[in-house]
MARROLUM-721632 format. One line per 5 residues: number of its first residue (from 1); their letters; for each residue x, y, z negated of C-alpha. Coordinates in pm, 1 decimal. Each point is the difference from the previous one (the first is absolute). Layout:
! residues N
NUM	a	X Y Z; ...
This chain:
! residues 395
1	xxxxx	525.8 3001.1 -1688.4; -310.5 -48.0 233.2; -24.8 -259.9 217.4; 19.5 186.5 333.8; 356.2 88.5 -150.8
6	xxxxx	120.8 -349.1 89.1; 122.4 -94.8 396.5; 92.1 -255.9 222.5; 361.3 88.1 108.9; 161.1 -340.4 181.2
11	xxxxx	-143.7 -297.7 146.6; 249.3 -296.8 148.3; -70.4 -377.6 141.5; 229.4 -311.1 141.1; -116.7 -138.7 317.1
16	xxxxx	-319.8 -234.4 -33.5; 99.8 -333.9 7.5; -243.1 -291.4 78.8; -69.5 -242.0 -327.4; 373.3 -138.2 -85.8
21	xxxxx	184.5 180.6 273.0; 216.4 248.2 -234.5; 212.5 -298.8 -150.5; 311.6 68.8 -39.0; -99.1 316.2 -153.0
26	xxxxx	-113.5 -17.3 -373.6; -290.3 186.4 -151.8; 242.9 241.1 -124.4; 143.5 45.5 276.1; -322.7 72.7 166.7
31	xxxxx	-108.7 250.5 -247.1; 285.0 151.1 -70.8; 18.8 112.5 368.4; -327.7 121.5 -10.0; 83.6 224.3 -274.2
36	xxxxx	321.1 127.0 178.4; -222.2 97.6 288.1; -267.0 151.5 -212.2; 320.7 229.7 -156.4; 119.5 58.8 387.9
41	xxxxx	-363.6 125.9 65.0; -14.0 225.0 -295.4; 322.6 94.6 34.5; 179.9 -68.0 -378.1; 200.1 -199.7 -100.9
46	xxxxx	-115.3 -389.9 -144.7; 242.1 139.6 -299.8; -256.9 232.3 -111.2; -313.3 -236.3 -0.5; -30.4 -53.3 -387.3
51	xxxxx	-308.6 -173.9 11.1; -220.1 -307.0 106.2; -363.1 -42.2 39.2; -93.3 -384.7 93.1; -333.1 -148.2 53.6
56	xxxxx	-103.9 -365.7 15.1; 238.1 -27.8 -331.4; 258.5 45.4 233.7; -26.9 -257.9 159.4; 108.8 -75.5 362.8
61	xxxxx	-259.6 -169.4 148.1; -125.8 -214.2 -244.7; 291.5 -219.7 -37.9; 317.9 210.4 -40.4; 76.7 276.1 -232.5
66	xxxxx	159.4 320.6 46.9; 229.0 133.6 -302.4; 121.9 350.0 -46.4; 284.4 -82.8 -180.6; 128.6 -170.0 307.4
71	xxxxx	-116.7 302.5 235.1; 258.0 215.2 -272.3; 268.8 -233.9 74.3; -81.8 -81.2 365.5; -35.4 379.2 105.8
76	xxxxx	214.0 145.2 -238.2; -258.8 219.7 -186.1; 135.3 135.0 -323.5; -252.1 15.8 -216.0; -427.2 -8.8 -6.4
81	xxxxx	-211.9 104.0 -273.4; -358.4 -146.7 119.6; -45.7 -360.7 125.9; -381.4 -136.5 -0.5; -215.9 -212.8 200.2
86	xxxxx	-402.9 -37.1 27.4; -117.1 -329.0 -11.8; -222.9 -252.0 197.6; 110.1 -17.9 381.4; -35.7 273.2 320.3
91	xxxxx	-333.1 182.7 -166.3; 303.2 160.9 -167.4; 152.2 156.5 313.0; -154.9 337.9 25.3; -14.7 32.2 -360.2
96	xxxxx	394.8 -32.7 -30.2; 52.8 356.4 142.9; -235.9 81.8 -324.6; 225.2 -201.7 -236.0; 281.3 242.7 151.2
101	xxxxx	-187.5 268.1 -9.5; -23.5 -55.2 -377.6; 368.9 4.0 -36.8; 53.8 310.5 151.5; -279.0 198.7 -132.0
106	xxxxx	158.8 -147.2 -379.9; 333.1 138.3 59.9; 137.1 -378.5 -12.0; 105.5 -3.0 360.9; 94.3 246.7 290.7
111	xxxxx	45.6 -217.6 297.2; -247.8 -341.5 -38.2; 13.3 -262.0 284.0; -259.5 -277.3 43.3; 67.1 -257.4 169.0
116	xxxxx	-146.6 -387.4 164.7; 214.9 -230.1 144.2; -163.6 -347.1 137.0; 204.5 -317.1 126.8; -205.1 -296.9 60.4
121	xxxxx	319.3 -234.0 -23.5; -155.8 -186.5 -364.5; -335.4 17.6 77.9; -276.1 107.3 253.5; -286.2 208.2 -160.5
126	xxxxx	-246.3 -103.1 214.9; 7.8 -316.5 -213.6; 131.6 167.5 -341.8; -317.1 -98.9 -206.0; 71.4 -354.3 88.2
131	xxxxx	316.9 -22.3 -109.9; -40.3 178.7 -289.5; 22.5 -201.2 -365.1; -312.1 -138.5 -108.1; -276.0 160.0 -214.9
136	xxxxx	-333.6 59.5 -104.5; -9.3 253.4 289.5; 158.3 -153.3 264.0; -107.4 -363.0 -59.3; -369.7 139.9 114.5
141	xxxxx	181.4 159.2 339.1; 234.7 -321.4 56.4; -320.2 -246.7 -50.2; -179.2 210.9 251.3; 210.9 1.8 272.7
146	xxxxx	95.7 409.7 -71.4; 396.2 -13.5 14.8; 42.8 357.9 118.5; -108.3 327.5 20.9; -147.8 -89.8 353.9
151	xxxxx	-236.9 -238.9 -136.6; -124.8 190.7 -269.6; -45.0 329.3 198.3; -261.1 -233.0 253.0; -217.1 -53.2 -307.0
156	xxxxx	-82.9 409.4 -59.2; 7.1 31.9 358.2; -264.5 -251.7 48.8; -134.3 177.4 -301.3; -66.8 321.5 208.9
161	xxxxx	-99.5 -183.8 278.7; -329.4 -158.4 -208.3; -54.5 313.6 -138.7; 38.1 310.8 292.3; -11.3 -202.5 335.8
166	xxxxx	406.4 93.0 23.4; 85.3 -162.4 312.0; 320.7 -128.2 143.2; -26.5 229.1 264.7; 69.3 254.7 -292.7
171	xxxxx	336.0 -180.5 -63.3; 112.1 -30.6 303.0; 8.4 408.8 77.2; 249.7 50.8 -345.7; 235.8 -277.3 170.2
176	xxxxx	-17.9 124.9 343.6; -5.6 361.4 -126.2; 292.8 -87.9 -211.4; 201.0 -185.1 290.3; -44.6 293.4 268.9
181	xxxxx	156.9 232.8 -305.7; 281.6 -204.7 13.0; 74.3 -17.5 394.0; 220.5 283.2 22.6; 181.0 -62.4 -311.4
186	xxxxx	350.6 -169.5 31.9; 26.7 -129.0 -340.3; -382.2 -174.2 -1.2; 58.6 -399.2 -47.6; -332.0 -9.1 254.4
191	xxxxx	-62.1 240.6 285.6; -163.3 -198.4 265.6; -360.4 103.1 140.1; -256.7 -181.7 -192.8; -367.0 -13.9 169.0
196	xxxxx	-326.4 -119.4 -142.6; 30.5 -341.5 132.5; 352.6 -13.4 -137.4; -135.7 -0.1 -348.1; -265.3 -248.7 57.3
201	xxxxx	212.6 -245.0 156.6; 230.8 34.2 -289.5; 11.6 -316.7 -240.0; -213.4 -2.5 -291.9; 216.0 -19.4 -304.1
206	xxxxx	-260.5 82.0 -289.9; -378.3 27.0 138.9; -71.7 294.2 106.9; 338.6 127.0 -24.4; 176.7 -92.5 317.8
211	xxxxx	418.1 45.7 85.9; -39.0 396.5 53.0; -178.5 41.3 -298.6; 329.9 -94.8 -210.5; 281.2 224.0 -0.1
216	xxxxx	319.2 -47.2 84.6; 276.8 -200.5 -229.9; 338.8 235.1 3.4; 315.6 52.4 -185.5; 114.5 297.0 -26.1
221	xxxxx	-9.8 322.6 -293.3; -105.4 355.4 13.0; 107.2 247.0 -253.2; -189.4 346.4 -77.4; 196.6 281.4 -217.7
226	xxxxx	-242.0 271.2 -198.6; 132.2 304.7 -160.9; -145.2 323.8 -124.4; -160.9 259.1 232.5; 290.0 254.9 -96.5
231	xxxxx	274.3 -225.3 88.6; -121.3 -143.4 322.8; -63.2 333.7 144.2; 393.9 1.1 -23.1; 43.2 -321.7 209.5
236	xxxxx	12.8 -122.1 323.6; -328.1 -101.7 103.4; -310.1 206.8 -26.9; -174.1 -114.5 -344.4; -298.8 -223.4 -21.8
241	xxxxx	-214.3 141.8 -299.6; -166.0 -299.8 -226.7; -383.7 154.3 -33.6; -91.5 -270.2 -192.0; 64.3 -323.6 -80.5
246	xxxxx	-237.7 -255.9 -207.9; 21.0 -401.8 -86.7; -200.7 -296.5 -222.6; -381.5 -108.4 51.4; -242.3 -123.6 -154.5
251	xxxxx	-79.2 -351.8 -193.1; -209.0 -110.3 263.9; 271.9 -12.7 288.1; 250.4 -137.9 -305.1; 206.9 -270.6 134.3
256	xxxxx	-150.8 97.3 372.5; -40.0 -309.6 265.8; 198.1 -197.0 -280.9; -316.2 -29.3 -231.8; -310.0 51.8 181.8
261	xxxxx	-195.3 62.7 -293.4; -88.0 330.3 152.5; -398.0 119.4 22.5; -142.7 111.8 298.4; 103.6 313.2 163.3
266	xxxxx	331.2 -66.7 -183.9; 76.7 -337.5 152.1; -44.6 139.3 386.4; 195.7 236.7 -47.7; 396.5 142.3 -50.2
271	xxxxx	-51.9 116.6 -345.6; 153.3 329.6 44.8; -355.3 245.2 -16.1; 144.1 99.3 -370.4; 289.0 90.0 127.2
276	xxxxx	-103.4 169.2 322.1; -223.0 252.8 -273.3; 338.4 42.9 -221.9; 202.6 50.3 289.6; -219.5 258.6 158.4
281	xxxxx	-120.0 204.2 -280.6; 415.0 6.6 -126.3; 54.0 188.8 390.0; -268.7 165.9 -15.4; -93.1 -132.0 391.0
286	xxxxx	-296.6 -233.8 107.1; 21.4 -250.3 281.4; -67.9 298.1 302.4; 322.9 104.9 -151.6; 205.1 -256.0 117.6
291	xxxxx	158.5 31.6 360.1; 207.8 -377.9 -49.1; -84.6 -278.4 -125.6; 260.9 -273.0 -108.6; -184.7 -326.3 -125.7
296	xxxxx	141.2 -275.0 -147.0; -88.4 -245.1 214.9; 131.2 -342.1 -60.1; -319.5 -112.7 163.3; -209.5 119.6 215.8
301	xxxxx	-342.6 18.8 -180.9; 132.7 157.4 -322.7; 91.5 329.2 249.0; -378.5 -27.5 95.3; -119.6 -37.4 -403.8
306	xxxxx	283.9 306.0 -116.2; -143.3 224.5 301.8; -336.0 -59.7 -243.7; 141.0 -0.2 -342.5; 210.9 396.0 108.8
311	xxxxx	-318.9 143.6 145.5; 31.2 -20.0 349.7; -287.4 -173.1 92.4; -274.1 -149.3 -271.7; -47.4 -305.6 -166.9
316	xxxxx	-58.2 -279.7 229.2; 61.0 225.7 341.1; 387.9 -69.1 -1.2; -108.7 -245.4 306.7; -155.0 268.8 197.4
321	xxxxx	228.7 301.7 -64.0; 289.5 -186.4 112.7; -148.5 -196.9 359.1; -105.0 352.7 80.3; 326.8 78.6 2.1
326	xxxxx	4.0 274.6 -268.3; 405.3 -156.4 -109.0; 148.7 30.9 327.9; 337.8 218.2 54.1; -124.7 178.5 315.0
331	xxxxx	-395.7 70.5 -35.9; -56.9 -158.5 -324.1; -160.0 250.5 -295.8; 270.8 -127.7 -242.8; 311.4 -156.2 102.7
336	xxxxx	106.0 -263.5 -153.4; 309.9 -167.7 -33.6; 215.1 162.6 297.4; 297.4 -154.5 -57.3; -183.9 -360.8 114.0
341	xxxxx	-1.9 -96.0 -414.9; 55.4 -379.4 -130.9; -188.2 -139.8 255.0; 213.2 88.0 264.8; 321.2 247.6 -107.5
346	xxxxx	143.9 -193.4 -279.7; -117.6 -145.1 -342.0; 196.6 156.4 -323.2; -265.1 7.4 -230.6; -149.7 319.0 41.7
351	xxxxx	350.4 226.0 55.9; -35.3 55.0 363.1; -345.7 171.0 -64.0; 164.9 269.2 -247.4; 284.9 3.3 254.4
356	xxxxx	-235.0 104.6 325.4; -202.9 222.2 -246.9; 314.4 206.5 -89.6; 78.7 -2.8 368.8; -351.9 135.9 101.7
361	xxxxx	16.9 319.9 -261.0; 334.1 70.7 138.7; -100.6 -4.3 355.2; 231.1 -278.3 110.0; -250.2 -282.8 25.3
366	xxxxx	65.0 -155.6 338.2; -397.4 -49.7 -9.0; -41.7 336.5 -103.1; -310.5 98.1 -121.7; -73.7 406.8 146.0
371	xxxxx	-4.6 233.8 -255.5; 35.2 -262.3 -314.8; 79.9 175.9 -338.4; -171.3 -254.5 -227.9; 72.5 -414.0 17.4
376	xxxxx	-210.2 -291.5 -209.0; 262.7 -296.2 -73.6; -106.9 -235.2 -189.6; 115.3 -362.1 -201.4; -183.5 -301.5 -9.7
381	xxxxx	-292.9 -172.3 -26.6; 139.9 -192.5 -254.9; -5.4 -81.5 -377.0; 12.1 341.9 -184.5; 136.0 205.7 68.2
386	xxxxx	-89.3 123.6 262.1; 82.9 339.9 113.6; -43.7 319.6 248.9; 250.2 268.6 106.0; -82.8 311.0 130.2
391	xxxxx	302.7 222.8 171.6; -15.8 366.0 173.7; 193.9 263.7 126.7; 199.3 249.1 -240.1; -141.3 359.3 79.7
């Protein structure tokens, strides 16, 4: 079975909840709604999902676990025949439709959700490294003063900084850009004008990453279902064809902004150019290609260093492309994030990005991008993997 064979046939979310806002709920509770939504959307029953395809180990967040023995019980699902996870963290969220895809295209699975809940109850990730056990690895980050992901994202930002003249101002357009996406959408956790001076009055959390740089800290889950091309042209919704879909790295980016033992252009950088190629050549499209952009964009300069990595601008010119305002929804040569992304929808590790890319190929993007019939989503920077998803239209 090829690879274009394979289709995105339901998508489903809770409500966004600010950091520790969904108590009582449970993370099961949270996911397993977002799956019954994701089977409302595509229009089957949860009975006849017989397969799960986790990233991040499946973890939920990075302190909770999701289990799909206790989906089974919890949803009454009779039986599943595939159950996997990629590991490392939300690099892996793109890359889980491939992990489905896999499934389907074996024969081990007909209907394959993925899916990320987050609850930030336990433990806030923007201090996870901190509170993490201590080890060779960590004991370098703690004794520095890097206790989350913040922290160590300033160091490759200041990084490109040194090396391309990448200024702030350059940083400021993906957060504003992102925040006007997110005005006229009722579920975004932010949707209040942000201006120029709004960012630069902001407090400075980790130098030069400012408050808008960071995204947001949500609970919440979002649950995707993939099938085969044959069945979903059966369905409810109009299928969303996987073109390609591509996930790992290289040495050099290895444990990402957890190591730094990266060489130059690696360390400024979001470690996903070997991916980008992979992901690419596998649809057979080039950057021109792409009408949508989706970019994992937990902060706000590794949008700016992806932008370089896919082939939308060159190395070094991410700062540039994007104050011209080349990313814009209305103007911009490639939109990017239209659904207002982590920075100012809603943080679930990478899920809302397939979500609004689905949306887009259907034509049901409340941002909707003219005319779209291919979408870039992808997962991470983070440690490998990291991964790329390409969808289209089914002709």
């Amino acid at each position: 079975m090829a690879v274009e064979e394979v289709a995105i046939v339901g998508v489903g979310a809770t409500p966004y909840y600010f950091r520790g806002e969904s108590a009582p709920q449970t993370i099961t509770e949270l996911a397993g709604k977002a799956i019954l939504a994701a089977c409302d959307d595509a229009g089957i029953s949860v009975t006849q999902i017989d397969g799960f395809a986790y990233y991040s180990e499946a973890s939920a967040g990075y302190g909770d676990k999701m289990d799909t023995a206790t989906f089974m019980e919890t949803l009454g699902i009779p039986e599943v025949t595939f159950t996997a996870a990629l590991t490392s963290g939300g690099g892996g969220s793109a890359g889980s439709i491939g992990l489905a895809r896999a499934a389907i295209v074996a024969g081990d699975a007909t209907y394959v959700v993925t899916v990320m809940a987050l609850q930030q109850l336990k433990q806030r990730l923007g201090t996870v490294f901190g509170a993490a056990p201590l080890s060779p690895q960590n004991s370098f980050l703690m004794s520095s003063g890097l206790v989350g992901p913040g922290h160590l994202m300033s160091v490759l930002t200041r990084r490109h900084m040194h090396l391309y003249g990448t200024r702030r101002e350059a940083f400021a357009e993906i957060a504003i850009s992102s925040r006007k996406n997110a005005a006229n959408r009722p579920q975004a956790q932010k949707r209040d004008p942000m201006t120029l001076d709004d960012y630069f009055s902001a407090r400075m959390i980790a130098d030069p990453l400012c408050l808008y740089d960071f995204c947001l800290e949500t609970d919440g889950a979002v649950a995707v279902i993939t099938t085969s091309l044959d069945r979903a042209r059966d369905l409810k919704q109009k299928p969303v064809k996987v073109l390609a879909v591509a996930h790992g790295g290289r040495r050099e980016w290895g444990r990402a902004f957890a190591w730094y033992g990266m060489p130059d252009p690696d360390f400024a950088s979001s470690g996903h150019a070997p991916v980008a190629q992979r992901l690419y050549r596998r649809a057979g499209v080039g950057p021109g290609d792409i009408d949508v952009a989706l970019i994992y964009d937990h902060f706000t300069p590794m949008v700016l260093m992806q932008l370089e990595d896919y082939g939308f601008c060159a190395k070094g010119e991410g700062g540039p492309f994007v104050e011209s305002g080349a990313i814009r929804y209305e103007g911009g040569s490639i939109p990017v994030n239209t659904h207002g992304g982590q920075l100012s929808e809603a943080y679930i590790i990478g899920m809302t990005h397939v979500k609004e890319a689905v949306e887009q190929i259907r034509g049901a993007a409340i941002n909707q991008v003219a005319g779209a019939e291919v979408a870039l989503a992808t997962g991470g920077p983070a440690s490998i993997p990291v991964s790329g998803l390409i969808l289209g239209q089914d002709r």
